[in-house]
C-alpha positions in Angstrom: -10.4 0.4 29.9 -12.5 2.4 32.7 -10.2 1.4 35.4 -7.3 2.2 33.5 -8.8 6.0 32.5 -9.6 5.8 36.6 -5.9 5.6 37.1 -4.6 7.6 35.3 -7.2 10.6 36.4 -6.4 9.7 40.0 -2.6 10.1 39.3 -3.1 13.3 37.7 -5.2 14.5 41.1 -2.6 13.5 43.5 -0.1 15.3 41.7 -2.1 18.3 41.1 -2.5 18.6 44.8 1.4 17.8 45.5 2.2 20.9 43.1 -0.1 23.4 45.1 1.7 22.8 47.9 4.2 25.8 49.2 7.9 25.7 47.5 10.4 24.8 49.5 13.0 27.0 50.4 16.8 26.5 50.0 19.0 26.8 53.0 22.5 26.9 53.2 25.0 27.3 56.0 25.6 30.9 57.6 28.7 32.7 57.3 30.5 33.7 61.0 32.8 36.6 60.9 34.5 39.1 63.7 32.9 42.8 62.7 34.9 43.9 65.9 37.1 43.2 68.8 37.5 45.1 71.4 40.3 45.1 73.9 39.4 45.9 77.4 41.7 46.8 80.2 40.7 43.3 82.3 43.0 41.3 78.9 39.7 40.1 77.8 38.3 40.5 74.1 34.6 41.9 73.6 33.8 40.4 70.0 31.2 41.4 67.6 30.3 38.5 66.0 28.7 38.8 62.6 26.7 36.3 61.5 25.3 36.1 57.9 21.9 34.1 57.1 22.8 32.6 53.4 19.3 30.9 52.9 16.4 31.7 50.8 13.8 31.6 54.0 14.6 33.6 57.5 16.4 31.4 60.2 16.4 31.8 63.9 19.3 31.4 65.3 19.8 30.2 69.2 23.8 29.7 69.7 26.9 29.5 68.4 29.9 26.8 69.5 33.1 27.4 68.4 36.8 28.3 67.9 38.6 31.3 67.4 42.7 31.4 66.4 44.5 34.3 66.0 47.8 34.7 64.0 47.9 30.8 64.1 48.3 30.5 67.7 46.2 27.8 70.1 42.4 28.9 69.6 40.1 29.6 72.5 36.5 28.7 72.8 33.6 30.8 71.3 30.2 29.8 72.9 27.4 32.4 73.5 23.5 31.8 73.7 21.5 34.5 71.9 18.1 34.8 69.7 18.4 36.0 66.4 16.1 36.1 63.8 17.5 36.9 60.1 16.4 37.4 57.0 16.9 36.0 54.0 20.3 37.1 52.7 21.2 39.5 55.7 23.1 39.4 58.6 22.9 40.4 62.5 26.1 40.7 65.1 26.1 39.4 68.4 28.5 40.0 71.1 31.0 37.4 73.3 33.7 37.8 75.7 36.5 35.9 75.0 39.7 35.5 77.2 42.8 35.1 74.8 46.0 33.6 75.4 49.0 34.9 75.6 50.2 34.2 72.0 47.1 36.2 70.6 48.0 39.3 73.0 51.4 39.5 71.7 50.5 39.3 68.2 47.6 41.9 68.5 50.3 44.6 71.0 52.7 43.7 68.4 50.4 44.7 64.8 49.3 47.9 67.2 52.6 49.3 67.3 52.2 49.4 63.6 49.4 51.7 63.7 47.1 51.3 61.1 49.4 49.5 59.1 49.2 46.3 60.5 47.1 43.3 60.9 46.6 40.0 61.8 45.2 36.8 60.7 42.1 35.2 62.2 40.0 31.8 61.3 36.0 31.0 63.4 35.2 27.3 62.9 32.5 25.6 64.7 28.6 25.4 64.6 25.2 27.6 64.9 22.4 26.2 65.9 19.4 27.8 64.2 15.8 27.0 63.1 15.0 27.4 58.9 11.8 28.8 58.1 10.1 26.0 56.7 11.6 23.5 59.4 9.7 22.1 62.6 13.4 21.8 64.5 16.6 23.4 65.0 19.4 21.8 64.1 23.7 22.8 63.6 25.4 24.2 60.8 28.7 24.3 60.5 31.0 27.6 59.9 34.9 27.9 58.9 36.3 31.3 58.0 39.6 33.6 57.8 40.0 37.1 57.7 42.1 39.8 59.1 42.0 42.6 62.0 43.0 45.6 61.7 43.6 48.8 64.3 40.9 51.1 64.1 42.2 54.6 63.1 41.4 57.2 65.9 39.5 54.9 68.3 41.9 52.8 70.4 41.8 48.9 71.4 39.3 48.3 68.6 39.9 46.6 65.8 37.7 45.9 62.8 
């Protein structure tokens, strides 16, 4: 009976000491979007990339690898090295230069002629590379998403 009361009081010990360790926090894959693009008189494409921390601790992030299609033409390559650090639940931009082809040109001179009227469909997929809060090691999260660009009003070769 006394090794059996010694157990059980030893059980309830280690799991008294398991619960007073810190919660962990939940993390969960950024979201990658284009705040702005840029058009610059060389054909290249300055983006603002905006990238959204979705977890419950801050994340560092280190890079981003990737692919950018616009209006559902071949997608280029979207690799930059940077050091972020985000908060829970907010976001920070980060800038690339990107050389399109000539598919995505045409569709972007060809929305511009319709002023502020027109757009044009974009999808990011790839990975960031980024370290959770609670974590000893970086490691990749993947990304996917669409929007749409749209001519700036009043300030020209930028689109938001």
């Amino acid at each position: 009976m006394k090794r059996l009361f010694g157990c059980i009081t030893l059980l309830v010990l280690v799991a008294g000491l398991v619960a007073c360790g810190p919660p962990k926090k939940s993390v969960f894959p950024p979201t990658v979007s284009i705040q702005e693009m840029a058009t610059r008189p060389d054909g290249q494409w300055r983006l603002t990339l905006r990238i959204q921390n979705n977890s419950y601790g801050s994340m560092d992030f280190h890079s981003i690898d990737g692919q950018l299609a616009v209006a559902n033409s071949l997608p280029v390559r979207l690799h930059a090295r940077f050091d972020l650090d985000i908060p829970p639940f907010a976001a920070d931009v980060t800038q690339i230069d990107v050389l399109p082809t000539p598919e995505m040109t045409a569709a972007i001179k060809a929305a511009a002629v319709k002023g502020s009227a027109g757009s044009v469909p974009y999808s990011v997929t790839g990975t960031s590379n980024a370290k959770p809060e609670q974590e000893k090691d970086s490691r990749d999260f993947s990304f996917h998403g669409n929007d749409w660009l749209s001519p700036v009003p009043g300030i020209p070769n930028t689109w938001r």
